[in-house]
C-alpha positions in Angstrom: -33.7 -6.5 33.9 -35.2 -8.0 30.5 -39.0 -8.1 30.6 -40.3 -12.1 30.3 -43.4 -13.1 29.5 -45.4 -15.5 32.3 -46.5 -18.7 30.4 -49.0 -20.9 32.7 -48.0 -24.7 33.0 -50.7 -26.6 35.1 -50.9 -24.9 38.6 -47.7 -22.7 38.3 -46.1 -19.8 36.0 -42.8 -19.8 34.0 -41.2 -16.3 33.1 -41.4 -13.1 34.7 -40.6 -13.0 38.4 -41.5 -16.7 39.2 -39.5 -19.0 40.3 -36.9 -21.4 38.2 -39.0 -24.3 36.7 -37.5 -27.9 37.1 -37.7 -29.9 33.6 -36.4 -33.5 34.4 -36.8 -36.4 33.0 -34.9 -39.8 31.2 -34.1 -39.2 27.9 -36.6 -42.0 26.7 -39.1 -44.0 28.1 -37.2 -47.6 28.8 -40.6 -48.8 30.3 -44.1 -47.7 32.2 -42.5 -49.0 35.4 -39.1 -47.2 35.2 -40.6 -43.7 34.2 -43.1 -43.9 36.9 -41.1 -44.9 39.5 -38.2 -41.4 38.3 -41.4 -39.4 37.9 -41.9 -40.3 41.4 -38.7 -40.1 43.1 -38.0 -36.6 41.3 -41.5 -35.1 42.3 -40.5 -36.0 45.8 -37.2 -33.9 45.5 -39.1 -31.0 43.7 -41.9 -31.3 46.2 -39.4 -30.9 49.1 -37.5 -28.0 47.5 -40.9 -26.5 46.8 -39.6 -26.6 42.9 -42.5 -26.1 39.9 -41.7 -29.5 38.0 -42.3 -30.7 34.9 -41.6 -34.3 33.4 -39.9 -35.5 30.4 -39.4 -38.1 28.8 -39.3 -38.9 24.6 -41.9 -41.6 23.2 -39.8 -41.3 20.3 -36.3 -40.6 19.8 -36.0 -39.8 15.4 -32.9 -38.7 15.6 -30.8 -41.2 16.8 -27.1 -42.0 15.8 -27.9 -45.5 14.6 -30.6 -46.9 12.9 -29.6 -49.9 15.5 -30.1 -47.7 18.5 -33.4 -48.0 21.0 -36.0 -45.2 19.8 -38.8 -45.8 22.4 -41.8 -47.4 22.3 -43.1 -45.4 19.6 -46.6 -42.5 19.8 -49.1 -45.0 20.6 -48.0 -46.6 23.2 -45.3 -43.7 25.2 -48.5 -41.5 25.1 -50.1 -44.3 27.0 -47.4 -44.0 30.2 -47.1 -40.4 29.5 -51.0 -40.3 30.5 -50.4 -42.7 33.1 -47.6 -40.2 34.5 -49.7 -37.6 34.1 -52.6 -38.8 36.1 -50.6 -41.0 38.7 -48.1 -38.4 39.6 -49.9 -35.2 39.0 -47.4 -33.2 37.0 -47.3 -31.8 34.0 -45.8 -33.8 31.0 -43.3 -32.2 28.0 -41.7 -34.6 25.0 -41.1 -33.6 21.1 -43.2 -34.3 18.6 -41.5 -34.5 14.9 -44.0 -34.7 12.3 -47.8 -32.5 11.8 -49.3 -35.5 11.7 -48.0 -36.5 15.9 -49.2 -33.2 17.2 -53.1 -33.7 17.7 -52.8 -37.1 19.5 -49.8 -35.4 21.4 -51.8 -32.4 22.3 -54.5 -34.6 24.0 -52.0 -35.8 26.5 -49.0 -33.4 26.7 -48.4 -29.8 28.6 -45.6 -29.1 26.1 -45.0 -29.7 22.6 -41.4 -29.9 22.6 -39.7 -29.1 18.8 -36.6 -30.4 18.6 -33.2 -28.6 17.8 -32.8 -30.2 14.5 -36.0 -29.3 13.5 -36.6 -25.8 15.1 -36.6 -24.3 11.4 -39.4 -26.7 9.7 -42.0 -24.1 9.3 -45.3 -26.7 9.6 -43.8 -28.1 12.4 -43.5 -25.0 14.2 -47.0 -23.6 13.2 -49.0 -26.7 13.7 -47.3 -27.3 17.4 -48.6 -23.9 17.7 -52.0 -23.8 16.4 -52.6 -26.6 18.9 -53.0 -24.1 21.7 -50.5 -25.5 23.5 -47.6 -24.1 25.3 -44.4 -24.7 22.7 -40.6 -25.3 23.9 -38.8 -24.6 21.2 -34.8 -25.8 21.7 -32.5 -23.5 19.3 -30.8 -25.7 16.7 -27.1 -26.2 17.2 -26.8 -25.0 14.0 -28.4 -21.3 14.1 -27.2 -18.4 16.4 -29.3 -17.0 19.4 -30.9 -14.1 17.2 -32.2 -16.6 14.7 -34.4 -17.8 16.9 -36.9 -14.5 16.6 -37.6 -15.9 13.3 -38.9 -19.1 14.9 -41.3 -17.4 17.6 -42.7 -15.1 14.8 -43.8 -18.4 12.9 -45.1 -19.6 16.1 -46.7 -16.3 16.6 -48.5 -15.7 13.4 -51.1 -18.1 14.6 -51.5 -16.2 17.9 -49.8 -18.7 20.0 -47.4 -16.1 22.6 -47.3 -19.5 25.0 -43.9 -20.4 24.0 -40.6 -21.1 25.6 -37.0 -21.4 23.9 -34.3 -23.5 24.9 -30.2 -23.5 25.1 -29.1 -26.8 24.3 -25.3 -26.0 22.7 -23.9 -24.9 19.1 -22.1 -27.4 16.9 -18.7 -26.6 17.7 -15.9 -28.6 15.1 -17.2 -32.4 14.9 -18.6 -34.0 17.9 -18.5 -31.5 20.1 -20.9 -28.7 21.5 -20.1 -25.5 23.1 -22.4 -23.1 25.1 -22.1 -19.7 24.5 -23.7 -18.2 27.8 -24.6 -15.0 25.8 -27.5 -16.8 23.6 -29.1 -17.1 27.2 -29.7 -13.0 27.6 -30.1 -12.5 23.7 -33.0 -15.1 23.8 -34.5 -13.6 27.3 -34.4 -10.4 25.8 -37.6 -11.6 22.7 -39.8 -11.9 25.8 -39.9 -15.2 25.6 -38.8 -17.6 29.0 -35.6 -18.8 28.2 -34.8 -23.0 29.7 -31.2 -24.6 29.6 -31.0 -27.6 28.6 -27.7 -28.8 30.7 -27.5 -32.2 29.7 -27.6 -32.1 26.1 -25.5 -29.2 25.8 -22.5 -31.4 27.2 -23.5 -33.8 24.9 -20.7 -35.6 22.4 -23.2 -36.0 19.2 -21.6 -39.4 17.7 -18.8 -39.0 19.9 -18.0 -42.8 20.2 -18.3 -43.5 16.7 -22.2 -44.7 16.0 -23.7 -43.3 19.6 -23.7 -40.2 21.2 -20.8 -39.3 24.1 -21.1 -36.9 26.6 -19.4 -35.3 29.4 -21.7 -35.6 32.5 -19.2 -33.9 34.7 -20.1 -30.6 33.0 -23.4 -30.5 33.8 -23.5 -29.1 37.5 -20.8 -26.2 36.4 -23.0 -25.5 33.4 -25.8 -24.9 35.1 -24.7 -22.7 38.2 -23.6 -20.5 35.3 -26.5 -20.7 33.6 -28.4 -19.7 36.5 -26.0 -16.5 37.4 -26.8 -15.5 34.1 -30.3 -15.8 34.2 -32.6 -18.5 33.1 -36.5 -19.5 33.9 -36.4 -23.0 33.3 -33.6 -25.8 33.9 -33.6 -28.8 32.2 -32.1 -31.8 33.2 -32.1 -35.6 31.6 -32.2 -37.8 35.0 -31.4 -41.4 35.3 -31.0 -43.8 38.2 -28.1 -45.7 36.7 -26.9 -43.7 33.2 -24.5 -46.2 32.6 -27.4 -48.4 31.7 -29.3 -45.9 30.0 -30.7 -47.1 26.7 -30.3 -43.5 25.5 -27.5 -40.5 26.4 -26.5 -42.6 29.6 -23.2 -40.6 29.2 -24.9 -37.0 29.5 -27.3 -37.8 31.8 -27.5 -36.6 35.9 -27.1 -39.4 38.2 -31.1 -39.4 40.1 -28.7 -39.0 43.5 -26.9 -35.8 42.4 -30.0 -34.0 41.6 -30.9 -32.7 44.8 -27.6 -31.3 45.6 -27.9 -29.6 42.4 -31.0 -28.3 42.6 -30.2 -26.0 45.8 -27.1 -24.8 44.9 -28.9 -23.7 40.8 -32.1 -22.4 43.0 -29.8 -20.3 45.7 -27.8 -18.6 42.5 -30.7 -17.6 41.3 -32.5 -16.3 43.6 -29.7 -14.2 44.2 -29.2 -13.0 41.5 -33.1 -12.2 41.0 -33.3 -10.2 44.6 -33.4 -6.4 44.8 
């Protein structure tokens, strides 16, 4: 079995033998009220399930289809109910940050820096994220191959940062359309670093209807399960109560009700598949 490094994350361990970390979240904070009241109800399920969990949610979405389309409520004011999140609900907070000059006043609040997919090859990104001191999940551009991404944790590594994580989100596959290729998920494991799937965004129909994102929801359970047999640290989910009235990737988004049903059948797979 591929040797992972542990990364800490509040009170509980990614990597190595530890249990499968929950990353869940909407896919933008709509408002302080809304993300509260998910962070809440998805703690409860975690809690329950005795699952590590850690929230997310985007203060700034950069890279959205249209320039019409809602962003979020910009740094300032998301790391506000980030903090608020933080302290009210007790759990550890990830979301990306996308230019050097976000990452200090993102360090002071968030767990994780997150570097997006697009840009997981902007050198200063990656280095500053990592000079911070803070545990990095870096998601694998749709546009590079698995072992591509040992270039990325070197950068990150050359400031002496080892706390980072890499993510599976998809590979551009023809136009609008991603594909996962389960295999990047044991070639990543294998740099040492723990490994996340990003299930939602990896069914994910980038400008599929025309000037917004589609997605295919229905994949995401199947996805996952796989994901797990394979052999992953870290799932991560976007969650909304209602996704058809998501202001962001409502169409590749868990249903809030489907997530516990989930959740047990990804942690049973792999625990199996990590007994003796």
């Amino acid at each position: 079995m591929t040797s992972v490094n542990e990364v800490t994350i509040g009170n509980f361990k990614i990597g190595g033998n530890n249990p499968l970390v929950l990353i869940a979240g909407p896919c933008v904070i709509e408002d302080e009220n809304k993300t509260l009241e998910l962070a809440e109800k998805i703690k409860e399920i975690t809690a329950e399930l005795d699952i590590p969990f850690v929230f997310k949610a985007s203060y700034d979405k950069a890279n959205r289809t249209s320039i019409f389309s809602y962003r979020g409520p910009g740094l300032t004011e998301g790391l506000k109910i980030l903090s608020r999140v933080k302290e009210t609900i007790g759990v550890p907070i990830i979301s990306d940050v996308h230019t050097v000059e976000e990452i200090k006043p993102a360090a002071e609040v968030l767990d994780i820096l997150q570097i997006p997919a697009f840009l997981s090859r902007q050198t200063d990104l990656v280095i500053a994220a990592a000079e911070s001191g803070k545990t990095i999940n870096i998601k694998k551009g749709q546009f590079l191959a698995p072992g591509d991404m040992r270039s990325v944790i070197e950068k990150a590594g050359s400031v002496g940062n080892s706390n980072i994580l890499l993510t599976e989100r998809g590979s551009s596959f023809g136009y609008n359309n991603l594909v996962v290729d389960m295999r990047s998920l044991i070639i990543m494991r294998e740099m040492g670093c723990p490994v996340v799937f990003d299930a939602t965004h990896s069914v994910q129909l980038p400008g599929g209807r025309g000037n917004v994102s589609g997605g295919e929801s229905r994949f995401v359970a199947p996805l996952s399960k796989a994901a797990a047999a394979v052999g992953i640290d870290g799932l991560f989910l976007e969650v909304h109560e209602s996704p058809e009235e998501a202001l962001c990737d409502g169409p590749n988004s868990l249903r809030l009700e489907d997530l516990k049903k989930l959740l047990v059948q990804v942690v049973s797979i792999s625990e199996k598949r990590n007994s003796p």
